[in-house]
N, C-alpha and C positions, 0 to 999 in steps of 0.2 A: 468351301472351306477345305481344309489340308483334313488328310485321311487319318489315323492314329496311324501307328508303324505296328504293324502287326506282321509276323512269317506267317506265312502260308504256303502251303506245297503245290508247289507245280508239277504234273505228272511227267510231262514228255514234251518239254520245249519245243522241241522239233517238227509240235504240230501246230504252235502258230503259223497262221498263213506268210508268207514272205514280206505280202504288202505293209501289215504291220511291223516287221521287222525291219524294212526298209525305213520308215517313218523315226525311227530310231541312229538317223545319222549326227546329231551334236546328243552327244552323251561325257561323262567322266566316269574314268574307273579308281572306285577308291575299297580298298581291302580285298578285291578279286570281283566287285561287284560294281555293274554297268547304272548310274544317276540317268533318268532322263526325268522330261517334262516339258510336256502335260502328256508325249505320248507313249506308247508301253516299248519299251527294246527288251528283246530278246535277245544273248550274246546266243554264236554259234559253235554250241558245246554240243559236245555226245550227253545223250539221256544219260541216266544214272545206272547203273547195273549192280542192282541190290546180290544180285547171285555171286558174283565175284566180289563182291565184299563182304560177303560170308562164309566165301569160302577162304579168303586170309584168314579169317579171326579165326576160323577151325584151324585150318592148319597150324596157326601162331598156338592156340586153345594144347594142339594134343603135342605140340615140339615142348611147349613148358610144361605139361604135367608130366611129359615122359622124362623132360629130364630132371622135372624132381622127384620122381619117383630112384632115379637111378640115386641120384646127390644124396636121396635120404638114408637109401640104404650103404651106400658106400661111406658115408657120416658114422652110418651106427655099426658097420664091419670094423672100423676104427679103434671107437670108444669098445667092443665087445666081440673081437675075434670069432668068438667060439658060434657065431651066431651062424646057419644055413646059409649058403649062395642065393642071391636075388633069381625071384621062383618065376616063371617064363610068365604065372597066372597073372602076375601084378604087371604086364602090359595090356590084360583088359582096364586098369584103369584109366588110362589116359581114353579108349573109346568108350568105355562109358561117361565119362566124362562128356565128352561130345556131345552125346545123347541127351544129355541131363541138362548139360545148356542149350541144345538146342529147345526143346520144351519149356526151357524158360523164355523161351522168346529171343534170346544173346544174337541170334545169326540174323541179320546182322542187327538188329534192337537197336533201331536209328527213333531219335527222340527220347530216350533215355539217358538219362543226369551220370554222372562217375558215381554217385551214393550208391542211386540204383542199380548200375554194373556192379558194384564191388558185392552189394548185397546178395544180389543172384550168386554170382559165381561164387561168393560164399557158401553159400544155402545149399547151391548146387554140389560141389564140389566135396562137400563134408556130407552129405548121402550119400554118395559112392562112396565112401569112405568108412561111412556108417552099414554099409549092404556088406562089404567087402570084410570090415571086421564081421558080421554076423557069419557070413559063410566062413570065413577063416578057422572061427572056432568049433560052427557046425562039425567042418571037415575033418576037424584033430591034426591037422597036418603040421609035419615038422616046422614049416617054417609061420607058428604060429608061435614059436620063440622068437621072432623080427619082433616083436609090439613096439621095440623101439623104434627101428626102422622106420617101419610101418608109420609110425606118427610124425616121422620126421618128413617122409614122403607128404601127406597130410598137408603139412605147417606151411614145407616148401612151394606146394601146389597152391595156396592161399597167398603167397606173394608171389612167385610168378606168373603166374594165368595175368591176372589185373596187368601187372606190368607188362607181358607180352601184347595185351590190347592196347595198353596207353603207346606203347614203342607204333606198333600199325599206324595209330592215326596220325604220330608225329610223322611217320614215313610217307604215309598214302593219301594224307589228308586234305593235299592240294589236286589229288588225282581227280580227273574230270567220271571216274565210275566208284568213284569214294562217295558216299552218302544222297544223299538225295534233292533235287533242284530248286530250292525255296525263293519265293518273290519276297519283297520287305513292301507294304504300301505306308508311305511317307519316302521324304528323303532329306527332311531336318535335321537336327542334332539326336535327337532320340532313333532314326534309322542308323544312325552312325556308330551309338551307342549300340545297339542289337549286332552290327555288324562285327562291330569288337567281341563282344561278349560270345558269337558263334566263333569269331574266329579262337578264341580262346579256350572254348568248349569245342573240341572237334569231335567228342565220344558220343556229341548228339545226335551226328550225322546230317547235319543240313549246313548245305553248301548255297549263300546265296550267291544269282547272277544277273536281280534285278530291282534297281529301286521306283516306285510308281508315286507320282505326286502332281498334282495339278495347279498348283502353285506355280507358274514360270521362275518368279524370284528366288524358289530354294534349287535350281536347276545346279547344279555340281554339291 
């Protein structure tokens, strides 16, 4: 009988042996991803490189807090002249930041829904924010007059971070070291259905490049 369509991760394509690979000459590709049947093809991709896809989301991660840290305060120098110059301290927030996601799991948190991103980086990002006010006041310092600022930095760091990961995937997400190498077993209308629904979800990070089904008749 036909398999369910289930993803499954593949670690390193690269180590199927050739001969099954070669076995894999009448295929179709529909969505970025190779149909065969009854035998298994492997397309010849580079493995996936979770490290360089974590290290985008960082860098994307500390270019959007920093610069809403600048936008916030330069908003509330605005509305509030009289307030201190942006204090050198509030560039440890975008690297704590970092820190905070990375411990959540965020670099690069392949299998993880957009909820569950937005969630973290919420969570995340309003602790540093929350550590940041406490020493602020601890310290008595002058620019403990920003409070406006300061929250505007906050608010802004809460829509750009998000947004700066969703721009990555629309950019990278066809990139062969973007997310990680998932088989589908089936290749029905419900493998098709999954295929869509990845490609439309790219914040999950799985990339298929192979359908498995032993049904000759569902072959494309």
């Amino acid at each position: 009988g036909t398999c369910q369509c289930i993803a499954c991760q593949v670690e390193d394509p690269g180590r199927m042996p050739r001969s099954i690979n070669e076995m894999s000459r009448e295929s179709e590709t529909i969505d970025g991803a190779s149909f065969a049947a009854p035998a298994i093809a492997v397309p010849a991709r580079r493995a996936a490189r979770p490290a360089l896809m974590a290290a985008t989301l960082a860098a994307a991660d500390f270019i959007t807090t920093g610069l809403a840290v600048i936008a916030g305060f330069r908003a509330w120098s605005l509305m509030n002249p009289a307030i201190p110059p942006l204090q050198l301290v509030m560039g440890l927030a975008p690297a704590f930041c970092i820190a905070i996601l990375g411990f959540e799991n965020l670099y690069p948190g392949i299998g993880m829904g957009a909820v569950e991103h937005i969630r973290r980086v919420v969570r995340g990002i309003t602790l540093v924010y929350l550590m940041l006010t406490a020493a602020m006041f601890m310290a008595k310092d002058r620019w403990a007059d920003s409070r406006g600022g300061f929250f505007l930095a906050w608010a802004f760091s809460l829509a750009l971070a998000p947004t700066g990961r969703w721009l990555c995937g629309r950019i990278f997400g066809k990139q062969d070291w973007w997310g990680v190498p998932v088989m589908i077993l089936g290749a029905g209308e419900t493998a098709r259905r999954v295929l869509r629904n990845l490609g439309a979800n790219r914040v999950l990070g799985y990339r298929p490049v192979v359908c498995l089904d032993d049904d000759p008749a569902r072959r494309g």
